[in-house]
N, C-alpha and C positions, 0 to 999 in steps of 0.2 A: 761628450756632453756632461755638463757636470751635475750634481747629483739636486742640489737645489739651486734657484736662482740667487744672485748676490750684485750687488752693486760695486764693477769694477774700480778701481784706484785711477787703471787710466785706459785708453781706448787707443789700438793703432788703425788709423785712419788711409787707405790708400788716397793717394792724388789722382784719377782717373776711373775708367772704365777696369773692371777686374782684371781682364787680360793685357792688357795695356803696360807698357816698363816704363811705370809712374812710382815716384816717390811713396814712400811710408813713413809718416808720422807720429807719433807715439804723445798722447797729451793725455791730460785728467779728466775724469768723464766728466767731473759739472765744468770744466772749460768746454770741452769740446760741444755741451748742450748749450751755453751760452753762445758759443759760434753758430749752432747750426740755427737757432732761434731767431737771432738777427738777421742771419740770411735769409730765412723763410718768410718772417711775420713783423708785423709793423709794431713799433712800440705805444702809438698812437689807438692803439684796436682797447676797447674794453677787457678789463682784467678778466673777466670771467670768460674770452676767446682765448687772451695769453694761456691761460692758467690748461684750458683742455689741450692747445695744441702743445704745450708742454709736455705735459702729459705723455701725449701720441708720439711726440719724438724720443722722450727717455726709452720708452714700451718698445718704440720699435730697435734702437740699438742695441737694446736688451735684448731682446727676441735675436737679433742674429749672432748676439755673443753666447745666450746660452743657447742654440742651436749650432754650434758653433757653425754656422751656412757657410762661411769660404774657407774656415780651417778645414772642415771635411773635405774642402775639393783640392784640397793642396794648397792652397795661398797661406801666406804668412801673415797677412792682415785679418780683422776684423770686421772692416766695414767699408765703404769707397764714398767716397762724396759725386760718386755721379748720380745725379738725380733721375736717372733711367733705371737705376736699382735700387738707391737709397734715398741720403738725406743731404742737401747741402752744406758744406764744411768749406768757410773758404779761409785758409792759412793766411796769419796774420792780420786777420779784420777787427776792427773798434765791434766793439759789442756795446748794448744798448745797459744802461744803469736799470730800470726800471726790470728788462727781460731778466737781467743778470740776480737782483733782488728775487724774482720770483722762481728761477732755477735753484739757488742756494737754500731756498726753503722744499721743492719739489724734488731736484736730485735723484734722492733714494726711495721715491714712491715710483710705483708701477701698475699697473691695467693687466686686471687677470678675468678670466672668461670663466663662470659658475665655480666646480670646485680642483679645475686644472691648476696647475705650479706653472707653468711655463708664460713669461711675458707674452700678452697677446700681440697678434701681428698686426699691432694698428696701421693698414694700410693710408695712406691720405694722399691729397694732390692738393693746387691751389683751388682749385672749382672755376677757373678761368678759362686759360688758356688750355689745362687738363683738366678732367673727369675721370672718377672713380670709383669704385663701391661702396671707398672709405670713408675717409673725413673730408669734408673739403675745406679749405683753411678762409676762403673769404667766406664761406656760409657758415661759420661761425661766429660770426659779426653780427648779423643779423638776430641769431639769435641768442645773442650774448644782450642785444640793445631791447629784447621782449621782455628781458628777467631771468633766460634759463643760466645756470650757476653750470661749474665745469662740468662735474657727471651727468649734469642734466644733456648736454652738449654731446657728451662724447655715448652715454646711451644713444640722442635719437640718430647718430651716425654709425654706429655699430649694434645696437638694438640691447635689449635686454641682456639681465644677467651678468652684467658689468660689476667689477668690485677693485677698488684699490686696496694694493698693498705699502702699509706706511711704516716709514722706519726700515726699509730689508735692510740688510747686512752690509758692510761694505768690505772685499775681502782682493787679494792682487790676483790679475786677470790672466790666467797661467792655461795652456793647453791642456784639456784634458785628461791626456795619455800620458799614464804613471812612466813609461819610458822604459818597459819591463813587458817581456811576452808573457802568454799565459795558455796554458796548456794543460793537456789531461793530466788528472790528479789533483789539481790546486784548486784554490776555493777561496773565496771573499767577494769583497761587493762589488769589483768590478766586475766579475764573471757573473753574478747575481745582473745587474744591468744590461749586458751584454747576449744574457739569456733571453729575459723580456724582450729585448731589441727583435732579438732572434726571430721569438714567437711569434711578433706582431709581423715583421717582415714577410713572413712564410704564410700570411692571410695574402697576400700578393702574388706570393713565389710560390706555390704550394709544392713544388720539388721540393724545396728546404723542410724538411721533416721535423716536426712538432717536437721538444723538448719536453719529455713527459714530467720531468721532477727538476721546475724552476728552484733551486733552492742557493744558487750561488757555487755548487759543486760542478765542475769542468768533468765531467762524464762522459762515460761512451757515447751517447744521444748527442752531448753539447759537440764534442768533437766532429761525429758525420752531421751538424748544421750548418757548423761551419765551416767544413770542406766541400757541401755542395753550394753554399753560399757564395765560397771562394770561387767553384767553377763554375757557376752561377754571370760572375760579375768580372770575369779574368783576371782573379788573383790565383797566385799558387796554392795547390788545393792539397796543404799539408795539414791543415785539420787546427792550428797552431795563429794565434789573434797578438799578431804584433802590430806595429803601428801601420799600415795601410788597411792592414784587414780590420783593426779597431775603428780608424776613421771612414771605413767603407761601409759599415755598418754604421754609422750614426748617421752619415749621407742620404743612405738608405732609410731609415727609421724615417726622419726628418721629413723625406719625401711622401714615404707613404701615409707619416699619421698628417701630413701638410701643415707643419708648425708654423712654416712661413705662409702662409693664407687665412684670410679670413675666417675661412670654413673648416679651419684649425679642428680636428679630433681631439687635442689637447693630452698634456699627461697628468695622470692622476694620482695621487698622492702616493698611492701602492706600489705605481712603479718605479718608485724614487726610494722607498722605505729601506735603511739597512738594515740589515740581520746579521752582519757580521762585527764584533770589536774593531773598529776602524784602525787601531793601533794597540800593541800591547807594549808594558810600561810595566815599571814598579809597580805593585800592589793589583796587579789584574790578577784574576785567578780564573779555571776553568778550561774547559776541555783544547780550546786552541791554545793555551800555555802550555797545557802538557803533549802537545803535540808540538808544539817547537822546541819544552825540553829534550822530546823523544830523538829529532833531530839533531841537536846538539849533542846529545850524548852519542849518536852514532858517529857523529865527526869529530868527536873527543878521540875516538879509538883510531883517528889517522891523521890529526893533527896535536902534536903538544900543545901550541900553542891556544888553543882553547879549555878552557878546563872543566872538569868535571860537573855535572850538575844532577842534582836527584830531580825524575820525574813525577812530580806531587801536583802538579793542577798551580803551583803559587808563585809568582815572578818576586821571586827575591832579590837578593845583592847575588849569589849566587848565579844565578840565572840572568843579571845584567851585567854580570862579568864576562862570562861567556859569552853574551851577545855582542859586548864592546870587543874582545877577541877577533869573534869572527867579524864585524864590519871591519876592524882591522885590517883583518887577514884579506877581507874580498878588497880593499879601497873604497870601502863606503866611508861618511862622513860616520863616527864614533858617537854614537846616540844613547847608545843602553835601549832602544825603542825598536823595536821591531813596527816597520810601517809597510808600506808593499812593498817596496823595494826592496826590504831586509830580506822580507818572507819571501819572498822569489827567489833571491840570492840562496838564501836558506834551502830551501827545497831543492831549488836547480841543481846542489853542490852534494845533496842527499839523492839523490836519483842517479847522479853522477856515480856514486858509490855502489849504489841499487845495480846499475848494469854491468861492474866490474865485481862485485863480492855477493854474488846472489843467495848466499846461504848461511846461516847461522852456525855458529861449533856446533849445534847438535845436530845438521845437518838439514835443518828446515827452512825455508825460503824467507827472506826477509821482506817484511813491508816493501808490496812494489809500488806504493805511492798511489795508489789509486783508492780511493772512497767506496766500499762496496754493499750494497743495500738492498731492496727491494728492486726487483727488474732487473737488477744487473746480471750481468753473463758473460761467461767467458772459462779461460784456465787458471785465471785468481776467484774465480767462484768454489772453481773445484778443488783446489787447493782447502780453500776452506771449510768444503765439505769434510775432507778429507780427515783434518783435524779437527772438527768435531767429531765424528763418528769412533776414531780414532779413541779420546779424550771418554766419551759416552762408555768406551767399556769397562770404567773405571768409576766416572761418576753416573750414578742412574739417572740423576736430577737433569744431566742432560739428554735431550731427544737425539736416537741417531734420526740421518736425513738421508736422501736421495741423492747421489754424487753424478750429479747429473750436469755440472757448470748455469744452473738458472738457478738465482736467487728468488726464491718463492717465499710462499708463508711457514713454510715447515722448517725452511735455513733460518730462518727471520725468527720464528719462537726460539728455536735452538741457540741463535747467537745471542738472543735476550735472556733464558736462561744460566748462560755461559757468563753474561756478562754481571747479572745475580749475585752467582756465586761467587764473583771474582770481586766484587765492589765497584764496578766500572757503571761510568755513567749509564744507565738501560735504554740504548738509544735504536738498537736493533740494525745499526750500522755497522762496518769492520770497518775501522779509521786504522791510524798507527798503532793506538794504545791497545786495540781490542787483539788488533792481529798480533803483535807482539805477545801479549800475554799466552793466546791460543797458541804461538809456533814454541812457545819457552814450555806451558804446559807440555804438548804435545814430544819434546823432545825431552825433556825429563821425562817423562811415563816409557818412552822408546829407550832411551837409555838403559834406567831403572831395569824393564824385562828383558834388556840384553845381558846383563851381568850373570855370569856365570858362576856354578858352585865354586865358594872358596878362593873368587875371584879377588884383589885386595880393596876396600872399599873407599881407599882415598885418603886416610888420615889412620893415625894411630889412638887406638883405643884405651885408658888406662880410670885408676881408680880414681888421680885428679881431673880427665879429660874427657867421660864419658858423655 
């Protein structure tokens, strides 16, 4: 599903019934409105009927391309011109001059419900020969000839609370799914969407357990929702959101908030909101740059072909050198732009390394790629304990803690004083930057009190080199 609503370039149309081995057609969405207009409505009707049922037909194309209704079930189309589930489309029809005028102005407006994003699901029928909840297309007529103007229309057929949106966006009408899995440790706005999805699903499912910290972070929690989700709905239940498990979850969503019905739950600004830098570029700066310097730099040390970069928070030429390397190196398209793709390629190829070189020259475990925080648990919790308490009998400023594997509030102070001291962002998180620091600290200080009396200390001492 995509993250706001947008006005496709062009719409693929099936010829039939969904399951039906009918043709797909691919056309531009103010053509294909001007088709379905003339095949629905007379061009003879009062403008102010034209203009609502217009309306109700952009809303509702819209409404199954951003839900995306047949992409989640596996189909390759968009939409079907049978009028037993959609809208009529008939391939190769004269369209009407006047209908065609008023689509070219209407187009990129849409029918939204109070303060929901999603096209509402303007249901309609003729009010003839069908009846419906929705709009009816010849009782619009009527009251188009009393005075009422199109919103007037399309309120008293869908009731209050009605608003157009005028001018949306027009952008190419593209699936979804980045085409990239995602899994524990990673983090951006699809995992952040994917979360929400989650939560709301499991008001239904309540096996599927509650994701306590929606934050966009693929966590222990994200992971067991989505492996009883998966065994839930008979997917395989590896815990890991690739493309069936991605589109089985929006299916799902779709279903339960009933985007496609009237009595639509709708989605609300919040759960569309990014939190994550959608893309990093030249001149971004902050904690996700130095976190994919940090991974560059550890693929520096097994690939020449990528070069050196200091970990500073700032995407420089430096640091777009390196990137264009590694797309290189993986067969990505050479951007200098780390987008999701990159960053999954990125991480996937740093974990890769995580599970064959687990430990740093000072002999302390490297970044296992997992975000660790309040609630978390496990043997990278206590890992962490480890080295703070470790660290603590050196500096006082830090708290020792409880080496217990639960990230509480006493791990939480301690890593926010650690992180103080060190200039690190005070997030109270252990991301790359944080854990690196603690494993490079903690193995300097273990080094340091191994050396023995008289032991040689490395370099040669003199009156020019002291």
């Amino acid at each position: 599903m995509p993250e706001l609503p947008f006005i496709p370039e062009s719409i693929t149309v099936h010829l039939g019934r969904p399951e039906s081995e009918a043709e797909n057609v691919t056309v531009p969405f103010p053509d294909y409105i001007k088709n379905v207009a003339s095949s629905e409505i007379y061009p003879t009707w009062p403008e102010a009927a034209l203009r609502a049922n217009i309306y109700a037909q952009v809303t509702f194309a819209l409404n199954r391309i951003y839900t995306e209704f047949y992409r989640n079930q596996g189909y390759d189309f968009d939409i079907t011109n049978s009028t037993a589930f959609d809208q009529s489309y008939v391939q190769g029809r004269a369209v009407f001059e006047n209908i065609a005028a008023i689509v070219d102005e209407l187009f990129n407006d849409y029918v939204v419900r109070g303060n929901n994003v999603e096209p509402y699901f303007t249901q309609y029928c003729n009010g003839t020969t069908t009846t419906c909840d929705g709009l009816s297309q010849w009782g619009t007529v009527p009251l188009a000839e009393q005075g009422y103007g199109p919103f007037d229309i399309l309120t008293y057929f869908y009731g209050e609370g009605l608003d157009i949106v005028d001018n949306a966006p027009i952008d190419i009408n593209a699936p979804s799914y980045p085409g990239v899995t995602f899994r524990r440790g990673q983090s951006g706005n699809e995992i952040l969407r994917k979360q929400i999805q989650l939560n709301r699903i499991s008001s239904n499912y309540p096996a599927i357990p509650k994701i306590p910290t929606v934050d966009g972070v693929f966590d222990e929690a994200t992971e067991n929702a989505v492996k009883e989700f998966q065994r839930i709905f008979g997917l395989t239940p590896d815990g890991i959101i690739g493309k069936a498990t991605w589109y089985e979850i929006s299916f799902i969503y779709v279903a339960v908030k009933r985007l496609s019905e009237l009595n639509s739950e709708g989605i609300s600004l919040e759960e569309v909101t990014r939190q994550f830098v959608e893309d990093l570029r030249r001149e971004s700066i902050g904690v996700e740059v130095q976190e994919a310097q940090y991974y560059l730099a550890v693929l520096n040390a097994f690939y020449e072909e990528i070069p050196a970069v200091i970990i500073d928070g700032v995407f420089g030429t430096q640091t777009e050198e390196a990137v264009d390397a590694f797309q290189k190196l993986s067969g990505l398209p050479v951007t200098g732009v780390i987008d999701v793709v990159t960053w999954n390629y990125l991480s996937r190829a740093y974990y890769g390394i995580v599970a064959t070189i687990p430990q740093l020259e000072g002999g302390a475990p490297v970044y296992p790629g997992e975000l660790l925080r309040l609630g978390s648990q496990g043997e990278n919790v206590m890992q962490v304990q480890e080295f703070i308490n470790y660290i603590a009998q050196t500096f006082p400023e830090i708290p020792q803690v409880p080496v217990n594997g639960v990230f509480g509030n006493q791990t939480q102070a301690a890593v926010l004083a650690f992180q103080r001291m060190e200039g690190i962002e005070e997030s109270g998180a252990v991301g790359a930057i944080t854990w690196t620091a603690l494993a490079t600290l903690y193995s300097d200080l273990m080094m340091g009190y191994q050396k023995q009396m008289d032991q040689f200390p490395g370099a040669e001492l003199s009156e020019e080199g002291v």
